[in-house]
N, C-alpha and C positions, 0 to 999 in steps of 0.2 A: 486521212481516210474520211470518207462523206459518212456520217450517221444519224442515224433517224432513231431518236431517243424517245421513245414508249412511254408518253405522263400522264400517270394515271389520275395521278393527283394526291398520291400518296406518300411516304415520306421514302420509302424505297427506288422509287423509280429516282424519286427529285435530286438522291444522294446518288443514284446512278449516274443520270443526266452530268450530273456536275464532275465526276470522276471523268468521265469522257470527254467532258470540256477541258480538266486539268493536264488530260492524257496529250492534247495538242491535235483531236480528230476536227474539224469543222461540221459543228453538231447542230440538227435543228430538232424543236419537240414536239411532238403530235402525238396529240390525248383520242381516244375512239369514244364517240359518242352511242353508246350502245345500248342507250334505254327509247323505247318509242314515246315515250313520256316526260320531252326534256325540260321539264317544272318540276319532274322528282324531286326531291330532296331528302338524305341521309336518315334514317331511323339510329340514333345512337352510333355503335360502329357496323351498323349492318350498311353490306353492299361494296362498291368501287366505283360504279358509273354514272353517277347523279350530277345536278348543274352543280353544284358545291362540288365537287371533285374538280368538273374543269376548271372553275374559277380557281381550285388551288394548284390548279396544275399552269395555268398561264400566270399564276404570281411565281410561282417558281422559276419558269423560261424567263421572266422578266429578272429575277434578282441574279439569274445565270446569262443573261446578256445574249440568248439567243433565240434564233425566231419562233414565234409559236403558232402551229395550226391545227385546228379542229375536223374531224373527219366523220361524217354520221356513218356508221354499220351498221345502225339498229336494224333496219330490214333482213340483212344476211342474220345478224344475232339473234333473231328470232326466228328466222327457220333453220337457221344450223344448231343452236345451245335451246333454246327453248322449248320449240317443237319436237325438238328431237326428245329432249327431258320431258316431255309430259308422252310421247307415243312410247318411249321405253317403260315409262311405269304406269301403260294402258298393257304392257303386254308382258307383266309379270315380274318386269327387272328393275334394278337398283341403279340408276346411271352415275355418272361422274360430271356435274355439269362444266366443272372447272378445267377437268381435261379437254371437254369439248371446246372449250372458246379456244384452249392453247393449241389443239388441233386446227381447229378450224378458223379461226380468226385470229388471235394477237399476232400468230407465225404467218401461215399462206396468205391470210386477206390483206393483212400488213406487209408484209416482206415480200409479194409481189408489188403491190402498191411502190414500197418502197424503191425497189429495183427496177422499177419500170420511171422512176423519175431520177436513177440516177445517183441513189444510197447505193453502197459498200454492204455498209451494216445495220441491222436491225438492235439498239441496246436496251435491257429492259431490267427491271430491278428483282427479276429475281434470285434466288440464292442458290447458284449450283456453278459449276466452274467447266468449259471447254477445254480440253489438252489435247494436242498434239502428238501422236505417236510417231515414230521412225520415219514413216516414210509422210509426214505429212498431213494423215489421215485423221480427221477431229474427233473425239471422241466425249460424251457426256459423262460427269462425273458431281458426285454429290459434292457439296459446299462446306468448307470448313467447318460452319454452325450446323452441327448436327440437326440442333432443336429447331431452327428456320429452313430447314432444306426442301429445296423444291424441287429436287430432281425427278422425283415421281409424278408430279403433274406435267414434265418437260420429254418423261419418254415418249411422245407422239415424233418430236422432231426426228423430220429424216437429214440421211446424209450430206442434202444438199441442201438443206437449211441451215445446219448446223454452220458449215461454212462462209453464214452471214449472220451467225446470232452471238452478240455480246452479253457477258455477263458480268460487269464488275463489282458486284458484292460478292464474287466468288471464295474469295480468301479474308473476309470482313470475320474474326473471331464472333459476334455477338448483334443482335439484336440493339443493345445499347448503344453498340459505338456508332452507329449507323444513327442515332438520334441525336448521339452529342456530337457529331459531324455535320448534321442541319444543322443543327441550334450552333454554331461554332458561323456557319454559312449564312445567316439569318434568315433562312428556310420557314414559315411559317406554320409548313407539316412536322415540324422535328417531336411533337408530343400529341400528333395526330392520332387517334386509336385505330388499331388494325383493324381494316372490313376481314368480316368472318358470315358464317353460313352461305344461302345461297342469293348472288348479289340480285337477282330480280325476282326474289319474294322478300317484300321490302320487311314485312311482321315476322319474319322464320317460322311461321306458320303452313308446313308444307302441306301437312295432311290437309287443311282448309282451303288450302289454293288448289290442291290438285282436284278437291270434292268439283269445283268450280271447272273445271275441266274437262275435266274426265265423267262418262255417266257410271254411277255406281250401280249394281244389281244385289239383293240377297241372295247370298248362298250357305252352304252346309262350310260348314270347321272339320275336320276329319284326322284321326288320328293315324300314328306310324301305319296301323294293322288296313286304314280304309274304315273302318268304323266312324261314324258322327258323332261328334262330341262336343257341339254345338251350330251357332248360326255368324253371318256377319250381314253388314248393311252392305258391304265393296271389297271385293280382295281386294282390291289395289292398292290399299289403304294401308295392308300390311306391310310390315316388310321382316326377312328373314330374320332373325336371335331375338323378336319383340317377343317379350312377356309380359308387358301389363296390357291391359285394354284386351283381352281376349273374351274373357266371359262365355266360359267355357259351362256346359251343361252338367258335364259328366266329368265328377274329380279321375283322376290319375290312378290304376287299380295301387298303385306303388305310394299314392298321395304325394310324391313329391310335382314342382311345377313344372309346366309343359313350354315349348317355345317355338316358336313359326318356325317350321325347315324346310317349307318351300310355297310359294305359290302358283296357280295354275289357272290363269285367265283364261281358258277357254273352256275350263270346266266350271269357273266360277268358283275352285275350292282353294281352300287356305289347309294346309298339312301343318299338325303340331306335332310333337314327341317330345321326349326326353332330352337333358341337355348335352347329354352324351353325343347327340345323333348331329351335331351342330358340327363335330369336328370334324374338318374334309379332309380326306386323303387324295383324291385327283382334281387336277381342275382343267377344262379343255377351254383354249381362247381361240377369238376369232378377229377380224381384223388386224390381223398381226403387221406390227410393224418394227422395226429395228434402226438405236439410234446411232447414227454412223455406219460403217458396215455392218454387217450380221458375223458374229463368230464363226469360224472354220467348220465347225460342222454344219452349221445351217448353209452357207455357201458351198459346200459341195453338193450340196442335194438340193440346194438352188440351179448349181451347176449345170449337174448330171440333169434336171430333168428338163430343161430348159423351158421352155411355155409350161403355164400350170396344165398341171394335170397329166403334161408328158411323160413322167415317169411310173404311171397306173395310179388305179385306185389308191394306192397305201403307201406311196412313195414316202419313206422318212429319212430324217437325218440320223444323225450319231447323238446319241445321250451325251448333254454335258452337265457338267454341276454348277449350278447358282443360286442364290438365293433370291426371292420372291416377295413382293410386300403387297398389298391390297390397299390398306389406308393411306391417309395421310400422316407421315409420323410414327407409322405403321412397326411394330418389330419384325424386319425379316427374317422369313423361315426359311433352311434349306431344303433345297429340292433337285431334284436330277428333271432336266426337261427337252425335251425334244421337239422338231418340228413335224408334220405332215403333209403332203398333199393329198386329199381324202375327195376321190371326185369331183377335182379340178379346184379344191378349195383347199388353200392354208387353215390350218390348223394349230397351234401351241399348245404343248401337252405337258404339262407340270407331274411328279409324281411326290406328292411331298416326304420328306426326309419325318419330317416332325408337321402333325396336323395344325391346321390352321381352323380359327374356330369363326363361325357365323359368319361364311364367306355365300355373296348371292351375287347370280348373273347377274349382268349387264356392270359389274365393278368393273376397275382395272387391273389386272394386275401387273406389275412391273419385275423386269429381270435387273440383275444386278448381278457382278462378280467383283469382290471388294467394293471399292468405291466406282465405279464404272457401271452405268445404265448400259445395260445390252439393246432393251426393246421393249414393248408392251405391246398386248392384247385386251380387249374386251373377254370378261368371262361368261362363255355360253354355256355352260356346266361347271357342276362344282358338287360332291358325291363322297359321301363319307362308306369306305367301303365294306362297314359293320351293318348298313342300312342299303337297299336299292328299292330307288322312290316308284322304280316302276310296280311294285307290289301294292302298293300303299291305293288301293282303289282304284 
């Protein structure tokens, strides 16, 4: 099989690459160049995309004996993950930017690329495993290493990517063994540090990159009731379960401390309360998508209504039971969730089992049953049902 091996220039992909060599695929490596700044260079372990990456990504292809190509995306990576990441936290929400490139670029910008010269497969180093059901049908599934799984940043893949996505760290027990499997290979990234936060703010300085952005305005702080209880220089700056950096006017009649439960960019106000009021009960997602097919209830009312919106306003599916996570790493919670057609628009409607605490729009949430990624959505609501934010001013 022809494959096109994903080098990031880090020690996961490198040990991936090389498994696919070992496996007997005819493999070649191509790193995405996706900084518009190709003189960056590495802050510590912050980032993935810098010329230091590719240079360790073509010593890698080189000590793996196979060919290595560079590919610039930066232009799509910047209006698909970037712009996209500073217009969602112009308009109140929490994005994902890491779901956004796997959406939007490492998989389709890639994997047509790919496919259109004649790869098979797309292989990449992340940690989570494809299987096979009965009839064929590939299905996503978390990775033996619980504590490195990436299966929640990989629910965006649809069905028909799944079918060209390789993942061989799938069944790798540990984080280690994947470095003493470099260093074993004479891999140069085997003691390489993990890039972490977000890779194009190079300081993890977000509040100060997004100031730079985004225009901030003063407005009012306003409590659960719609009362002011203080000022800010920029909602946008907030973001949902913050407690420090409030500076708040007016203590708490209760004294104890207050914590952001929602923002509202177009009123320019920042909502505090209690920390009670953080734990949500429903959460409605949008952009829904499902990895592999959609479970049998969502497909019959895929079915039945055939064109969105054909089945009325309120078209929904059947309640199923799964579990939910939001972070990375995340503890999932159970929830019974269904789907919608709500005026020609998909909907995901979670109804949590047990609340989930300091969840804000614009996150992901991700479905799961057992080890098996069902689908995700973007969250457009998230609503603790002891509080309704419509009262609040």
């Amino acid at each position: 099989m022809k494959v096109l091996a994903a080098m990031s220039g880090g020690v996961d992909s490198a040990v991936a690459g090389a498994r696919a060599v070992d496996a007997g695929h005819d493999v070649v490596g191509g790193h995405l160049a996706l900084s518009r700044m190709p003189g960056t260079l590495r802050t510590g372990s912050r980032g993935c995309c810098t010329i230091e990456d590719s240079r360790d990504a073509w010593r890698a292809c080189d000590i793996l004996g196979i060919p290595y190509y560079v590919w610039d995306f930066s232009e799509r990576f910047k209006e698909d993950v970037v712009d996209d990441f500073i217009a969602e936290y112009a308009a109140g929400h929490t994005p994902n930017p890491c779901m956004r490139c796997n959406e939007r670029i490492k998989f389709p910008a890639l994997l047509e690329k790919a496919l259109a010269l004649g790869f098979d497969a797309v292989c990449t180093g992340h940690y989570a495993k494809v299987i096979e059901d009965g009839q064929g049908n590939r299905e996503l599934h978390r990775a033996a290493d619980w504590a490195k799984d990436q299966s929640d940043v990989l629910g965006v893949l649809t069905h028909e990517q799944l079918k060209h996505s390789m993942f061989p760290l799938a069944d790798t027990p540990s984080k280690a063994e994947v470095r003493a499997e470099a260093a074993r290979r004479g891999l140069s990234v085997a003691n390489k540090p993990d890039s972490h936060d977000i890779c194009f703010i190079a300081d993890g300085d977000t509040r100060g990159w997004l100031a730079e952005k985004i225009e901030m305005e003063p407005g009012e702080i306003v409590d659960e009731t719609g009362a002011v209880v203080g000022g800010h220089d920029g909602a946008n700056a907030f973001t949902v379960g913050q407690r420090r950096g409030l500076k708040l006017g007016r203590p708490a009649a209760v004294g104890k401390p207050r914590f952001v439960l929602e923002i509202r960019p177009k009123e320019n106000k920042v909502v505090v309360g209690p920390e009670a009021l953080l734990a949500v009960d429903q959460m409605r997602g949008i952009k829904v998508s499902w990895a592999g097919l959609p479970v049998a209830e969502v497909a019959a009312l895929l079915d039945a209504a055939g064109t969105p919106g054909a089945g009325g306003d309120a078209a929904r599916s059947a309640a199923f039971d799964c579990m939910v996570q939001v972070r990375a790493h995340g503890d999932p919670v159970p929830a019974q969730a269904w789907e919608e057609l709500v005026g020609g628009r998909q909907q995901l409607v979670l109804a949590l089992v047990e609340p989930m605490r300091g969840v804000a729009p614009g996150q992901t949430m991700v479905l799961y049953q057992g080890t098996r990624v069902l689908g995700q959505a973007t969250i457009d609501s998230a609503r603790s049902l002891a509080w309704d934010p419509a009262g609040a001013g």
